[in-house]
C-alpha positions in Angstrom: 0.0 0.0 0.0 1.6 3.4 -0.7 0.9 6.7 -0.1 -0.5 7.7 -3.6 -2.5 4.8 -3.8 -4.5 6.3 -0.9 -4.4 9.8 -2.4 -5.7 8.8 -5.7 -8.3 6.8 -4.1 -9.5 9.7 -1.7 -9.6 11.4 -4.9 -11.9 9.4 -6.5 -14.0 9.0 -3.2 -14.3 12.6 -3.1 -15.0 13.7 -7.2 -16.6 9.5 -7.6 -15.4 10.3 -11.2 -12.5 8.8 -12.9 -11.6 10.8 -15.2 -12.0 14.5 -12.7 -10.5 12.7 -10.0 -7.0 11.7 -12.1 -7.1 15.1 -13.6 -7.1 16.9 -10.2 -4.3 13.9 -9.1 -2.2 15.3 -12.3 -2.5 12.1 -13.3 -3.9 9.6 -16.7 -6.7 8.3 -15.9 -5.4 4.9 -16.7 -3.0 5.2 -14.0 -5.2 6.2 -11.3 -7.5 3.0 -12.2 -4.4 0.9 -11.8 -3.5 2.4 -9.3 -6.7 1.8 -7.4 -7.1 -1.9 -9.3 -4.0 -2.7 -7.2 -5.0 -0.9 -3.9 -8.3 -3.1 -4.1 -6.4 -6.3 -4.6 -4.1 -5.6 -2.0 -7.2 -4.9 0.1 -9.2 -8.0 -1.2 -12.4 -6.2 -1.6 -14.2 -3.6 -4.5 -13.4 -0.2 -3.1 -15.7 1.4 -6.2 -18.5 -0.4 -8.0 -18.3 1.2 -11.3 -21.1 1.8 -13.5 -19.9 3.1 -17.0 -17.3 6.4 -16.3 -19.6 7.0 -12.8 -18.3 5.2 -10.0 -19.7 4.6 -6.2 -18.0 3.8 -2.7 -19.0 0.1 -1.5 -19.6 -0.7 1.8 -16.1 -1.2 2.2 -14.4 1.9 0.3 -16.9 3.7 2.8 -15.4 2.6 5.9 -11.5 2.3 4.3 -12.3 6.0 3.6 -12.2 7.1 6.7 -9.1 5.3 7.5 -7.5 6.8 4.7 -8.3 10.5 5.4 -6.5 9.6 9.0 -3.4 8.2 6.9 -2.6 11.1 5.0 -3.6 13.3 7.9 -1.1 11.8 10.2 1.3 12.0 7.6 0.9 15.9 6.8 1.1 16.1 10.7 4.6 14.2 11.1 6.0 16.1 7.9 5.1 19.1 9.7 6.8 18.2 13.2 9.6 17.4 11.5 9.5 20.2 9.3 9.2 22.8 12.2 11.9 20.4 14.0 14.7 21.3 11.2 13.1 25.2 10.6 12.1 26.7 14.4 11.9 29.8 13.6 10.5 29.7 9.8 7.2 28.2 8.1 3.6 29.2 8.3 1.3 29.6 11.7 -2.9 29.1 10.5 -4.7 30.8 13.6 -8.7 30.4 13.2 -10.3 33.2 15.2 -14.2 33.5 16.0 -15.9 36.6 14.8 -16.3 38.4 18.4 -12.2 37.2 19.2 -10.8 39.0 15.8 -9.7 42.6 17.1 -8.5 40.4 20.1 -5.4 39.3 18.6 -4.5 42.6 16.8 -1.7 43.7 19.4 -0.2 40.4 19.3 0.2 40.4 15.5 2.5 43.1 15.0 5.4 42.2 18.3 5.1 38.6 17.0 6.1 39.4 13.3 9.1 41.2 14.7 10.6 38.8 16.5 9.5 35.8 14.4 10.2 37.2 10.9 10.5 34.0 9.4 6.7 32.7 10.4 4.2 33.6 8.1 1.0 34.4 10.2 -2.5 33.6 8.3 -5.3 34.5 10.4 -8.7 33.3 9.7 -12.0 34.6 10.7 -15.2 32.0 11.5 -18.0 30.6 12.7 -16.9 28.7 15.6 -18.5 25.0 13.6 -16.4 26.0 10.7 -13.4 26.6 12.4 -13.1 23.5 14.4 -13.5 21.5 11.0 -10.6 23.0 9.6 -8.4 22.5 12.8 -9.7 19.1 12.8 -7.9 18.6 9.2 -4.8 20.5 10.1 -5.9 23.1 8.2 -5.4 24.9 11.3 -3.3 25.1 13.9 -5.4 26.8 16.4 -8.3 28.4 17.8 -9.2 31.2 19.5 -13.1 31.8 20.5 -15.0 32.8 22.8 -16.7 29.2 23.4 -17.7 27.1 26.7 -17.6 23.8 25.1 -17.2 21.4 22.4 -18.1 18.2 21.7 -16.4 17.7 18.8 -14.3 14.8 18.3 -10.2 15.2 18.6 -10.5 18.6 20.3 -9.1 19.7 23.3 -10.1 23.2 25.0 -7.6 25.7 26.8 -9.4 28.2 29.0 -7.6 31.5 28.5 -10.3 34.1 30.7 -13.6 35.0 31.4 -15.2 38.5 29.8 -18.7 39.8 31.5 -21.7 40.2 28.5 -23.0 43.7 28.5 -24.6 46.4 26.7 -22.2 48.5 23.9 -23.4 51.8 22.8 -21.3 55.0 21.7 -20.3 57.2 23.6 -22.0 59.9 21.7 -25.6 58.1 22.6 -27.4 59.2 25.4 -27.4 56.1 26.9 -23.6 56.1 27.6 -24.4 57.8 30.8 -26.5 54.9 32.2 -24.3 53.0 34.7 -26.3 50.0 34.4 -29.6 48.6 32.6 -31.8 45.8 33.1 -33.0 43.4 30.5 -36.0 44.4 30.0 -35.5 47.7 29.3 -32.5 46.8 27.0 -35.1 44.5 24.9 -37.0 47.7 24.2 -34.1 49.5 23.1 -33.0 48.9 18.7 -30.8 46.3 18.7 -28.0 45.0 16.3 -26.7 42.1 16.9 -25.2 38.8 15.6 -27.1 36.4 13.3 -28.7 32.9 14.3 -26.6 30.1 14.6 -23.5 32.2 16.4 -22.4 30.9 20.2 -23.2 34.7 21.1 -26.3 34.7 19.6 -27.4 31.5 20.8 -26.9 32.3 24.3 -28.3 35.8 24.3 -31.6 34.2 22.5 -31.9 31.5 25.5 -31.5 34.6 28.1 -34.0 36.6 26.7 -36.7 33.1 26.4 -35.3 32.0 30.1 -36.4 35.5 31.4 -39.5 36.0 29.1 -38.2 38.9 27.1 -38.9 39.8 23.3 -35.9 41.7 21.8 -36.5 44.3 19.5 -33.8 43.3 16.5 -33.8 46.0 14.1 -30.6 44.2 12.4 -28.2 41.0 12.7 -25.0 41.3 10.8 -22.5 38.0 11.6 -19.2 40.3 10.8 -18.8 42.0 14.6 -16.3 44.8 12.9 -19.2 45.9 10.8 -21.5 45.6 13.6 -19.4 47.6 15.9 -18.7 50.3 13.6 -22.4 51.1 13.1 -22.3 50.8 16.9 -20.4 53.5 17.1 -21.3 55.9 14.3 -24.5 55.9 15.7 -27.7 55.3 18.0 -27.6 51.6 17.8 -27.4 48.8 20.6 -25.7 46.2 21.2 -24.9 42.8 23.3 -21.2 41.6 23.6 -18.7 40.8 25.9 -16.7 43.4 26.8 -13.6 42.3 25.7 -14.8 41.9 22.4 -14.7 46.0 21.8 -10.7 46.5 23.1 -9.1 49.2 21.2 -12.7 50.5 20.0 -12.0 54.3 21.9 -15.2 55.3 20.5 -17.5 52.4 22.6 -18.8 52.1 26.0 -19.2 49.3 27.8 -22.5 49.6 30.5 -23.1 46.4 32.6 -26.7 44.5 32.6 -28.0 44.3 36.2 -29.3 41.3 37.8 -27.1 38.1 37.0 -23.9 39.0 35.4 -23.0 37.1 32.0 -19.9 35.4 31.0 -18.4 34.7 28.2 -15.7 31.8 28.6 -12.4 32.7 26.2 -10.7 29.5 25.1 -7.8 28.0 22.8 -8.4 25.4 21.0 -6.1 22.4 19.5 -6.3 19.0 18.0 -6.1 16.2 21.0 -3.2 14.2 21.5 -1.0 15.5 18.6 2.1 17.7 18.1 1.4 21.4 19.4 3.1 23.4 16.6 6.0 25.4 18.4 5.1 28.5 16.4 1.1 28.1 17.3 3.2 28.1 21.4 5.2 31.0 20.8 2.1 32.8 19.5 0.3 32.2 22.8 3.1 33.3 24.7 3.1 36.9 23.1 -0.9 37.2 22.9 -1.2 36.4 26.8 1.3 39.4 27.1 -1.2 42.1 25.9 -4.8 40.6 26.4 
């Protein structure tokens, strides 16, 4: 069995096309069918059944799939160990950030480049769902989010700190001179805030039903930089945790009374595999200014 055997027949899998799955190998399609012809007989069972140039997983190419993937994904890992092993100080850092973390990691950016010029930095912005697939398939090396839990598979989670939920206005709307607000009277008020299907959202939606309050959401936008801007040029509200508008001078933070919220910051790696040094070093300089 080798290594490009399991490519080409990921390949296939993936496309279940002959022909489009050797042309995106950069390969003839005869070879690729060889190629897999042998892989099955090495395997002693159809990977494919094929029906004219259209082609199907069996049963068995279903669950050899899946042990595939984890074959060249342990591989890319080990290539990269080593990689980062022979190069310390060079090579490329993926960071995944959730929407409400991205201006989080600003200061960082800049000290790190300077004394790491040999990393490339690639920062990613996400849905917290979307992100944890990627680090999943090493398409990323970390995560930063503001995010209790996971349940997903081959994660592990690093709490970092804890940032209170409150209300975020301008400081040019009247209500900047409140020192605190209640709920209720915040539902009343024109809110922006993120769309369905967000951590944020989903937990501010639960509050409000919990405490039998209808919010009055005049607009959802899912990109918070957006959101915050138009927080800030003018008279709308919003719900966020505070940490989420650092180095916005223009925003003010006013606390909800009753139960305080929390919003639980976390880092987030692949379980039981190689911790990129670079992804380390990273942390070390973004603890330094958060």
């Amino acid at each position: 069995m080798e290594v490009r055997q399991l490519n080409y027949f990921i390949k296939a899998a993936e496309l279940l096309h002959f022909t489009d799955a050797a042309a995106a190998s950069f390969v003839t399609q005869s070879t690729l069918s060889q190629q897999i012809k042998q892989l099955e007989g090495e395997l002693g069972t159809p990977l494919f059944d094929r029906i004219g140039k259209q082609v199907r997983l069996t049963e068995a190419g279903s669950i050899f799939l899946i042990h595939a993937q984890k074959i060249i994904l342990d591989i890319k890992k080990s290539k990269q160990a080593l990689f980062e092993y022979g190069n310390m100080m060079n090579g490329q850092l993926n960071i995944g950030v959730t929407y409400s973390f991205s201006s989080l990691i600003l200061p960082a950016l800049t000290p790190f480049s300077q004394k790491y010029p040999g990393i490339a930095v690639h920062v990613e912005s996400g849905a917290a769902g979307q992100l944890e697939n990627k680090l999943r398939m090493a398409d990323l090396d970390i995560i930063l989010a503001f995010h209790e839990q996971t349940d997903s598979d081959g994660l592990e989670m690093q709490p970092l700190f804890s940032s209170r939920v409150m209300m975020v206005v301008s400081k040019n709307n009247p209500m900047a001179k409140l020192h605190k607000i209640t709920l209720k009277e915040l539902a009343k008020t024109d809110l922006i805030l993120q769309g369905s299907g967000f951590n944020s959202r989903d937990m501010l939606t639960e509050i409000f039903k919990k405490n039998r309050v209808s919010p009055n959401i005049k607009l959802e936008m899912n990109d918070v930089h957006s959101l915050l801007s138009m927080v800030e040029a003018g008279n709308w509200v919003t719900i966020i945790n505070e940490k989420a508008i650092t180095n916005w001078d223009g925003l003010i933070a006013i606390p909800i009374s009753g139960r305080e919220l929390y919003r639980q910051a976390s880092i987030l790696w692949q379980q039981g595999v190689y911790r990129k040094r670079s992804a380390v070093l990273f942390m070390e300089e973004l603890m330094k200014v958060i």
